[in-house]
C-alpha positions in Angstrom: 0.0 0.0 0.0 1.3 3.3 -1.0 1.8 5.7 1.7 -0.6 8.0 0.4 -3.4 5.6 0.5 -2.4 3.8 3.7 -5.0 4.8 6.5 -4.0 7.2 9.1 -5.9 5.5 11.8 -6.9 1.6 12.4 -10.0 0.9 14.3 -10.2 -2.3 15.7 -14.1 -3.1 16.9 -17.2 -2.4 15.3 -19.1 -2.0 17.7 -20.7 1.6 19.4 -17.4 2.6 20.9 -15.7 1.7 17.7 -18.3 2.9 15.5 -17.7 6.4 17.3 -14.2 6.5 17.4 -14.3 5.7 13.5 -16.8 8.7 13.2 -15.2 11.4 14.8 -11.8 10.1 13.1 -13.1 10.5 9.8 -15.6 13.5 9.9 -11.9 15.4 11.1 -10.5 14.5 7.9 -8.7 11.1 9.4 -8.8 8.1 6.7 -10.0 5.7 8.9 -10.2 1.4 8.4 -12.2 -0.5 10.5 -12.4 -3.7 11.4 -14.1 -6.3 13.3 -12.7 -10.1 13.8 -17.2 -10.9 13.7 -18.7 -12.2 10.0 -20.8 -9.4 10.5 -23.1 -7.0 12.9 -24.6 -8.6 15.9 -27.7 -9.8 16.6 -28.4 -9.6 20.5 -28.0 -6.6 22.3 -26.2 -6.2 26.0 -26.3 -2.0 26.1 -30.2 -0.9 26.1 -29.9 2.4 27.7 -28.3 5.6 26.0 -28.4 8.6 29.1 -28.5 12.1 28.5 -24.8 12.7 28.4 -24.3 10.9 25.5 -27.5 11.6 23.8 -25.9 14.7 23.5 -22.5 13.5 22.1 -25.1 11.9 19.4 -26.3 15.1 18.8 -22.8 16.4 18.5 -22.4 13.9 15.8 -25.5 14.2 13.9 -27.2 10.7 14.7 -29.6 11.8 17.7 -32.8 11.9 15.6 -32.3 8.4 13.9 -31.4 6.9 17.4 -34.8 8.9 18.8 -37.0 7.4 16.0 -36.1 3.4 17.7 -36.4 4.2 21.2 -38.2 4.7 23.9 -38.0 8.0 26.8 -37.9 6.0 30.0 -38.8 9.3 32.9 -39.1 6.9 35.8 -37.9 4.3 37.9 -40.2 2.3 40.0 -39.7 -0.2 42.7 -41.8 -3.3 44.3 -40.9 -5.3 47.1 -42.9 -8.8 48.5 -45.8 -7.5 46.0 -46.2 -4.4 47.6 -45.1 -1.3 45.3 -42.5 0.8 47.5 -41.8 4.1 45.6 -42.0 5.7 41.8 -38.6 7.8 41.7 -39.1 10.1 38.4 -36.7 11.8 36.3 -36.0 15.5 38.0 -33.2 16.8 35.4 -33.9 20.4 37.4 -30.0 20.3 38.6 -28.4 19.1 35.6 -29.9 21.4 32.7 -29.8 19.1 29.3 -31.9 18.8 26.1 -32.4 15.6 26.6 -34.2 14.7 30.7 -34.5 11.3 30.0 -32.8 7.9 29.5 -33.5 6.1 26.2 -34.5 2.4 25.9 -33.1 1.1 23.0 -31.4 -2.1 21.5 -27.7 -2.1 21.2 -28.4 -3.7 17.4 -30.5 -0.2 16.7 -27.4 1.9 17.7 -25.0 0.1 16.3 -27.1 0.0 12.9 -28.1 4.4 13.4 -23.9 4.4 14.0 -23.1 1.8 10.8 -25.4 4.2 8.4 -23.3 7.4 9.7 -19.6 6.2 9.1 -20.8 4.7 5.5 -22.1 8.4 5.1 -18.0 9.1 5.4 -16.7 7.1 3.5 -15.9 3.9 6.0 -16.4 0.2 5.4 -16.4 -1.9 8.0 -14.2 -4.9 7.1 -16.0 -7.5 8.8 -14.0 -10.7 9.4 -10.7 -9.4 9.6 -9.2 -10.1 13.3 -5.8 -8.2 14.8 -3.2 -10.8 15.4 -0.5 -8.2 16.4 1.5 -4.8 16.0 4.5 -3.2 16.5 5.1 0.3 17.4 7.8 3.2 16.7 8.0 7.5 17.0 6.6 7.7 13.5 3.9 4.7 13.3 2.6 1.1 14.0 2.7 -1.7 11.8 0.0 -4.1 12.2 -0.9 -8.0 11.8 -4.5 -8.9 10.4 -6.1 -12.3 9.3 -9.4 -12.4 7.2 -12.0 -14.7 7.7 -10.3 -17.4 4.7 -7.0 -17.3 7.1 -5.0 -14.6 4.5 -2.5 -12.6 6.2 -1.7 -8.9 5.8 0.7 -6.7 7.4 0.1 -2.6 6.9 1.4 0.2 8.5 -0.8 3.3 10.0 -0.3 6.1 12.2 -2.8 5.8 15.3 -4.2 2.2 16.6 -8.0 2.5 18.9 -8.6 -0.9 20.3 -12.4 -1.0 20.9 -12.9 -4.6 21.2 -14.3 -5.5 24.0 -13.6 -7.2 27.6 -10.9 -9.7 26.0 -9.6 -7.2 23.9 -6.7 -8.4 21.7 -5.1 -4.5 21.6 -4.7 -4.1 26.0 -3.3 -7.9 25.9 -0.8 -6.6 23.2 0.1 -3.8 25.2 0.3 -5.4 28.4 -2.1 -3.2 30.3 -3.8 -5.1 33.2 -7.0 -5.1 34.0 -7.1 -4.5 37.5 -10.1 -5.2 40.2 -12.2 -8.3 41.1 -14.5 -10.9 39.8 -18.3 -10.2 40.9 -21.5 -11.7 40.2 -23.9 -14.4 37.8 -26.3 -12.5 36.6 -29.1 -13.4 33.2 -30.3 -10.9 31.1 -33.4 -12.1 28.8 -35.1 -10.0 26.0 -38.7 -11.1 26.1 -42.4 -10.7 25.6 -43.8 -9.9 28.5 -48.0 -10.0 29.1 -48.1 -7.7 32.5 -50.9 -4.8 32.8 -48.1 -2.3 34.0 -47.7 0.6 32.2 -44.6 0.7 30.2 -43.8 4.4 31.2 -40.7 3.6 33.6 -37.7 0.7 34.6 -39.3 -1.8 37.7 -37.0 -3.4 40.3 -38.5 -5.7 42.3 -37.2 -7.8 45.0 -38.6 -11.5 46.4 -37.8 -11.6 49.5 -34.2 -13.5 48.0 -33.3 -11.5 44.7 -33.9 -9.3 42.6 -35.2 -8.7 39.4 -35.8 -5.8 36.7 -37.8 -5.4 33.9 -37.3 -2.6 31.0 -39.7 -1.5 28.6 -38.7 -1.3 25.0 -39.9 0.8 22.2 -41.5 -2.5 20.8 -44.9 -2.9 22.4 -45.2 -6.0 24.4 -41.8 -6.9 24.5 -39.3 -5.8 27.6 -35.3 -6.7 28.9 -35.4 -8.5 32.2 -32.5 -9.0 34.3 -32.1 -11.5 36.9 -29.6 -11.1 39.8 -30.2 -14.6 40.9 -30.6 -16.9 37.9 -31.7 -20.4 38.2 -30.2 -23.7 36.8 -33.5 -24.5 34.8 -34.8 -21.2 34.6 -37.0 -20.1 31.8 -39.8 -18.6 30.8 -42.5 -19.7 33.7 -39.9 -19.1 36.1 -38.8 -15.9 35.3 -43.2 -15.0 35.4 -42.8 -16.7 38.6 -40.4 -14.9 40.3 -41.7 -11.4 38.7 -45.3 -12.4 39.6 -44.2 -12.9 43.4 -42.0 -9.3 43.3 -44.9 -7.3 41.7 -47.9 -9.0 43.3 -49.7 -9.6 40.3 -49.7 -11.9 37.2 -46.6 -11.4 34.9 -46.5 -13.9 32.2 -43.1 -14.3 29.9 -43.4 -15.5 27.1 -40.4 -17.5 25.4 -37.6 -15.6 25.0 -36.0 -14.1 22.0 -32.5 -14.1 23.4 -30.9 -14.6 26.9 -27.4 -14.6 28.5 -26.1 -16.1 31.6 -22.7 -14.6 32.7 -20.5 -13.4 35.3 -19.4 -9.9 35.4 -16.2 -8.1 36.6 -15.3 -4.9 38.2 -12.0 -4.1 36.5 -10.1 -1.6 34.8 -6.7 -0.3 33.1 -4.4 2.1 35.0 -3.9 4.0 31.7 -5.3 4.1 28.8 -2.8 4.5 26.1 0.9 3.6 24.9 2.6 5.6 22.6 -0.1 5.8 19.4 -2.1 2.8 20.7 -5.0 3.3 22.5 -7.7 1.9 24.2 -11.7 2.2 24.8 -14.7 1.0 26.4 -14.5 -2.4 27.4 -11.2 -2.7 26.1 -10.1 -0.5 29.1 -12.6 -1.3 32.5 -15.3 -4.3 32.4 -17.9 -3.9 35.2 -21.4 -4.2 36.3 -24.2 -3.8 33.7 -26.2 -2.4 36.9 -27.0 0.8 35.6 -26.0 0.8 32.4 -22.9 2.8 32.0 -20.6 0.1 29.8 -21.4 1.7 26.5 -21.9 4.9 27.4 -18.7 5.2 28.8 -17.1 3.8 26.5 -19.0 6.7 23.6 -17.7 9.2 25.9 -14.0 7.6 25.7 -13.8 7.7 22.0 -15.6 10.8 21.7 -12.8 12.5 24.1 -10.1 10.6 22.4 -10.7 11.5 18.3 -10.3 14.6 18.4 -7.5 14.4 20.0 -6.1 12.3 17.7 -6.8 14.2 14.7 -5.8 17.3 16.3 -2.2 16.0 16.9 -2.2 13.8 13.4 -3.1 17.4 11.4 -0.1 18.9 12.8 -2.3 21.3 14.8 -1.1 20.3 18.2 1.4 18.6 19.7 1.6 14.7 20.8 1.5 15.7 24.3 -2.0 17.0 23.9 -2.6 12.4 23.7 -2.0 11.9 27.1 -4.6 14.0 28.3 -6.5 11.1 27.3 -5.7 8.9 30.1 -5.4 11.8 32.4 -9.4 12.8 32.1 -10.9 9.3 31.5 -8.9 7.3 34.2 -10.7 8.8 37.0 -13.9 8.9 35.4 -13.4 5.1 35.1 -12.6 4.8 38.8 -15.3 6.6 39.5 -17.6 4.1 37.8 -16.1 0.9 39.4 -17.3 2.7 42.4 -20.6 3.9 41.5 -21.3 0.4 39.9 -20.1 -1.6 42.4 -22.8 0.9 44.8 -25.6 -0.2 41.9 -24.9 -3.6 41.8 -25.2 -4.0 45.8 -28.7 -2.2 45.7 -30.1 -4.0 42.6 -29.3 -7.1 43.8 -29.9 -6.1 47.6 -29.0 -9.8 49.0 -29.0 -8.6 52.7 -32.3 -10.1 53.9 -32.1 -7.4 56.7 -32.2 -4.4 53.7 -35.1 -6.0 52.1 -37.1 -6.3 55.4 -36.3 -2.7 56.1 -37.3 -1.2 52.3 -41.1 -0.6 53.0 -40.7 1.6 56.2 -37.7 3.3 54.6 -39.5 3.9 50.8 -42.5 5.4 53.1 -40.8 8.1 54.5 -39.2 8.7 51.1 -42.7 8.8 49.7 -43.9 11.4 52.4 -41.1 13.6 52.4 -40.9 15.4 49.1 -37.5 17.0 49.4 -35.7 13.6 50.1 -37.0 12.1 47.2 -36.2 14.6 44.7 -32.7 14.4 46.8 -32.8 10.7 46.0 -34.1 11.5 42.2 -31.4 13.9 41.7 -28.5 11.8 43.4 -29.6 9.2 41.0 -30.2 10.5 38.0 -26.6 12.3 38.4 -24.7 9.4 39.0 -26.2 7.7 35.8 -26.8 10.3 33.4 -23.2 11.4 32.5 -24.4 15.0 33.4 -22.1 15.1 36.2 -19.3 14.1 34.8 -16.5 16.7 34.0 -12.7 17.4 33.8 -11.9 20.2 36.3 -8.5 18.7 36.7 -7.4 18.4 33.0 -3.9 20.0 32.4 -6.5 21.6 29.5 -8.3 23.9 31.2 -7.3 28.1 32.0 -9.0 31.0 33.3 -8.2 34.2 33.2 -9.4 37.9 34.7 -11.4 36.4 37.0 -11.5 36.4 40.9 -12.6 33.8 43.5 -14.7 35.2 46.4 -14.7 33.1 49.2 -18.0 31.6 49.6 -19.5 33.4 46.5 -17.5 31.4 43.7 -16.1 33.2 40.7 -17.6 36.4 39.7 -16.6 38.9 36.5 -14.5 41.9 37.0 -16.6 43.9 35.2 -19.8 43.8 33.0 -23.6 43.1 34.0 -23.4 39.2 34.3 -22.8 38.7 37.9 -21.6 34.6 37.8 -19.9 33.1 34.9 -20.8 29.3 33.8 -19.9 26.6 33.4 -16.5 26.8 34.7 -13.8 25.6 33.0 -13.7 21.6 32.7 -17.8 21.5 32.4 -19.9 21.1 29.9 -21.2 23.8 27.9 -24.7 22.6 28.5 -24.4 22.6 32.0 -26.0 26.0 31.5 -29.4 27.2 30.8 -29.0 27.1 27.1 -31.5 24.0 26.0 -34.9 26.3 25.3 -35.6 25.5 21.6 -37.4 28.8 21.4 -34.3 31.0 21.4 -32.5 31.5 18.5 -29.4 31.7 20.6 -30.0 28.3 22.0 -30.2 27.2 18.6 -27.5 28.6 17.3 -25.4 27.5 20.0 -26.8 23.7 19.6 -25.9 24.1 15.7 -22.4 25.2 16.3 -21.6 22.2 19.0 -21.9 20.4 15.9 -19.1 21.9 14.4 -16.2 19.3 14.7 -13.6 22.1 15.8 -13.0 24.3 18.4 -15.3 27.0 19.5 -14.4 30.5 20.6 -17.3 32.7 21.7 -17.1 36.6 21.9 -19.4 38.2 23.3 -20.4 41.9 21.6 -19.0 45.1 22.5 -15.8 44.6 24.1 -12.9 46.8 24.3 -10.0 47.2 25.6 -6.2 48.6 24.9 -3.7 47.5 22.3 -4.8 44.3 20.6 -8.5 44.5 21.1 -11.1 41.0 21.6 -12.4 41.7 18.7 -8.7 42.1 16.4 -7.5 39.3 18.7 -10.8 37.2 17.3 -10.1 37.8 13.7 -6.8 37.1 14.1 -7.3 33.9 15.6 -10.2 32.9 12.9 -7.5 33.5 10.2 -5.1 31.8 12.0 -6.0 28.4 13.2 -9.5 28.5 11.3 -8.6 25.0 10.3 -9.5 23.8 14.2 -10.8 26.8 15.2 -14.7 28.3 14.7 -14.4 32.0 16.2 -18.2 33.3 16.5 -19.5 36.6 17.7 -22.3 36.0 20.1 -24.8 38.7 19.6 -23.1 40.6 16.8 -23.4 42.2 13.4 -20.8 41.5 10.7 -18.6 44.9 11.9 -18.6 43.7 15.4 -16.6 40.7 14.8 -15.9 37.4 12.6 -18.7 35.5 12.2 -22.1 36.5 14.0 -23.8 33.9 15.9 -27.9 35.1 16.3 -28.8 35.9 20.0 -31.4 38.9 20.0 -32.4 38.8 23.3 -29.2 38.1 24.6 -30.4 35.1 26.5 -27.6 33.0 25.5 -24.5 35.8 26.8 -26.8 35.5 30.1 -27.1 32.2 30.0 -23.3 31.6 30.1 -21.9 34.6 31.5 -20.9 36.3 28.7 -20.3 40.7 29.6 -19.7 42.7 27.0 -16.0 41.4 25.6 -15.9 38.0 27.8 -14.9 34.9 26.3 -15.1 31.3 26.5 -13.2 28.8 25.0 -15.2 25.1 23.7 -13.5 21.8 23.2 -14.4 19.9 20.2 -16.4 17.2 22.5 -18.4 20.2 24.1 -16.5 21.3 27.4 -15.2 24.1 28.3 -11.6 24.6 28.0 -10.9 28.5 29.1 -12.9 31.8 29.9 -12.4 34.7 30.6 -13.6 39.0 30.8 -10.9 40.4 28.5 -9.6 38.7 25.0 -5.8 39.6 24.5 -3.5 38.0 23.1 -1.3 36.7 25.7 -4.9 35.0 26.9 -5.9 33.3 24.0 -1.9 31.9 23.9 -2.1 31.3 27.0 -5.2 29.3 26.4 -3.9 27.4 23.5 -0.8 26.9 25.3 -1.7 23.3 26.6 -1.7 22.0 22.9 1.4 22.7 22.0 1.0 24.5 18.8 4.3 26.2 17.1 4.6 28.7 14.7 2.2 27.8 11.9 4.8 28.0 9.1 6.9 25.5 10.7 4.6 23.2 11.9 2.9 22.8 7.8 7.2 22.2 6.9 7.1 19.5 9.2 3.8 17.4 8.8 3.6 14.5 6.5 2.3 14.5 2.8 -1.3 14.2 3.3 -4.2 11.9 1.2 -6.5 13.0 -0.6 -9.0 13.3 2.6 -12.8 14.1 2.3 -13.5 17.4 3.5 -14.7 17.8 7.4 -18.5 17.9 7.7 -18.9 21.1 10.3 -22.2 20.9 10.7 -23.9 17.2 10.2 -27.6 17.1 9.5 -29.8 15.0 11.2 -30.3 11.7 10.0 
């Protein structure tokens, strides 16, 4: 294969951590290949629930719609116990602002096939049948090992390895990163029809007086996931009715299954998350629970943070060192889920005989008291959502012109908006910027989508020597390759690029005076902020990627293919 053609990134796993990683790769501009060791897509589905977080990475990519379309909004979660119904927790996003309050039930198969359409929309075929068999590694690439399906060996050389196949993953073994943690429960899940008269409007959790049990609706009428904490030897059908019948108290008839799976979970994970060029994600890097559904999710989140990365440093347009804030920001969050998980898996299983005699008098004062069930909602709904999650330690983050009053938080120097937010290391849609009536909203919504970097101006700023808005066209010109530099509120002589917000409710929204600025990562959190826009700011803002004198760094960087131009702004599918 001729340089020119070879692929500047391998994928290995075609599944929705895969699938993503591809995406992102290749609407940057990465020629992407993709393979998969399977004879084709699968059939049965582990993941069913997508949570708001990455809903909104969907949305980022274009897919959200099409994903939308073949699911269901769960809003609740309601629990039984001895055949006596304890509590119904619902969905209270109130605390954790997002354009998307509600989990989505939907198959695994249906998200892969929603992801499959979008990377064929770019140009990538999934070679299907082709298995890794080993690579080697230098400073300037990594040559890889692959075996089709007849047996037919190929070697080929690319520039950036993401191992995103799964829990026995061929790329960590390679690279002799050890899972690390403990082996945990057997557990069965079942997809199902189920003939119940509950109303398919919420997940149920219900517990025997031995185990536990759930049941989740799907989009497809009739027909629900149930999990089993406690599976029997010659369980089936009329024994899974059985048990649900005895944990609802009333009739639940199952009717045969249309897939199940009996296995035995772990609650382990890498130390790091990367070696070199090669890199891993999802399952590949921490195996755990499927207690409240935070496997694939993750593991969307991990590719999403890791492509543009990738591309960033492969386009010459920052330096490798930006790579290893990779395993910097996504370590902990995996720690973090090992813990939560571990937390889940305890309470959905709830073995302690004691804890199950004690859940009606505790789930009546949770019913009676209002403010410690939305407490309980919120706590919840946080830990699972991906809401929560943010990076206020990355090496990525800056502020500037801001001071910290003790007990107040940060507040501007100047200007009318008295708290700016999010803070660095947060998502941009932490803030109150998700009503679909404002064209600012919108606007905002439509530039996430934008696979670079965002800076936002606000209007009207001045200040001495290089002004924000010089120092704004400047940068467009500059690094406009990776770089979208909109005026929020503007006309065309107030700055590069107007972005629509008459009523200003998007500068309020986000604490954005007259002349502040904040800075977006490509994956939608906030990098920098700040109440003046100089120069020395915006370096010093940029400072973390490593970027050199423009000139220099195009001398240096490879001859590049013939690449398919960047989609900025994908349409819904």
């Amino acid at each position: 294969m001729h340089d020119l053609d070879r692929p500047r990134a391998v994928v290995v796993g075609a599944g929705p951590v895969g699938l993503t990683a591809a995406h992102e790769l290749a609407r940057r501009g990465v020629r992407v290949r993709l393979v998969d060791a399977a004879p084709g897509p699968a059939r049965t589905s582990r993941a069913v629930a997508v949570h708001p977080r990455t809903l909104e990475t969907f949305a980022q990519l274009g897919v959200v719609d099409a994903l939308l379309e073949r699911g269901r909004r769960n809003r609740a979660f309601t629990m039984y116990s001895g055949g006596h119904r304890l509590v119904r927790l619902e969905a209270d996003y109130s605390t954790m602002p997002t354009s998307y309050p509600y989990t989505l039930i939907v198959s695994q198969t249906d998200t892969e096939a929603v992801l499959r359409e979008a990377v064929a929309r770019l140009g990538v075929e999934i070679e299907w049948g082709v298995r890794l068999t080993g690579f080697e590694q230098d400073t300037d690439g990594v040559r890889i090992r692959l075996r089709d399906a007849d047996g037919a060996e190929e070697s080929a050389r690319t520039s950036w390895l993401v191992g995103c196949d799964g829990g026995h993953s061929t790329v960590r073994k390679l690279l002799g990163l050890e899972l690390t943690g403990e082996t945990s429960e057997t557990w069965m899940l079942a997809d199902a029809p189920v003939d119940t008269d509950l109303p398919p409007d919420t997940i149920y959790w219900t517990h025997t007086g031995g185990h536990a049990l759930m049941m989740v609706p799907y989009a497809r009428d009739g027909h629900w996931r149930l999990l089993d904490t406690a599976p029997a030897p010659d369980g089936g059908a009329a024994r899974l009715g059985a048990r649900l019948s005895k944990g609802l108290g009333r009739e639940v008839r199952v009717g045969e299954p249309e897939w199940t799976s009996v296995f035995t979970f772990q609650q382990r994970m890498v130390q790091r998350m990367h070696d070199g060029r090669v890199f891993v994600a999802g399952d590949a890097a921490h195996v755990h629970s499927p207690a409240s559904g935070q496997g694939m999710n993750t593991g969307v989140q991990e590719a999403y943070n890791l492509a543009w990365k990738i591309a960033q440093v492969d386009q010459g347009n920052a330096g490798p060192a930006l790579l290893d804030t990779y395993s910097e920001e996504r370590v902990p969050i995996g720690e973090a889920l090992l813990g939560s998980t571990r937390t889940a898996t305890f309470l959905v299983q709830l073995k302690n005989l004691l804890a199950s005699a004690a859940l009606p008098v505790v789930f009546a004062v949770v019913r009676t008291v209002p403010a410690l069930r939305r407490a309980i909602q919120r706590k919840v709904l946080g830990g699972m959502s991906g809401l929560r999650i943010e990076y206020g330690e990355s090496s990525l983050n800056s502020v500037e012109s801001y001071v910290h009053v003790v007990g107040v938080g940060p507040v501007v120097l100047s200007g009318t908006v008295p708290t700016p937010t999010p803070w660095p290391g947060r998502r941009i849609t932490e803030a109150q910027v998700h009503d679909p009536e404002s064209p600012g909203c919108r606007a905002l919504h439509d530039e996430l989508r934008d696979p670079r970097w965002t800076l936002l101006l606000a209007e009207g700023g001045t200040g001495p020597g290089d002004t924000p808005v010089g120092v704004a066209v400047t940068a467009a010109v500059q690094y406009g390759e990776w770089l979208s530099v909109r005026t929020v509120g503007g006309k065309d002589a107030d700055g590069p690029a107007p972005l629509a917000d008459p009523d200003a409710r998007l500068r309020t929204a986000l604490g954005l005076a007259p002349g502040c600025w904040v800075l977006v990562r490509p994956d939608g959190y906030v990098a920098a902020r700040g109440s003046q826009l100089t120069r020395s700011v915006l370096d010093g803002a940029f400072a973390p990627l490593g970027l050199s004198d423009p000139l220099a760094r195009e001398a240096r960087r490879e001859p590049a293919p013939d690449l398919p131009t960047p989609v900025p702004r994908p349409k819904e599918h």
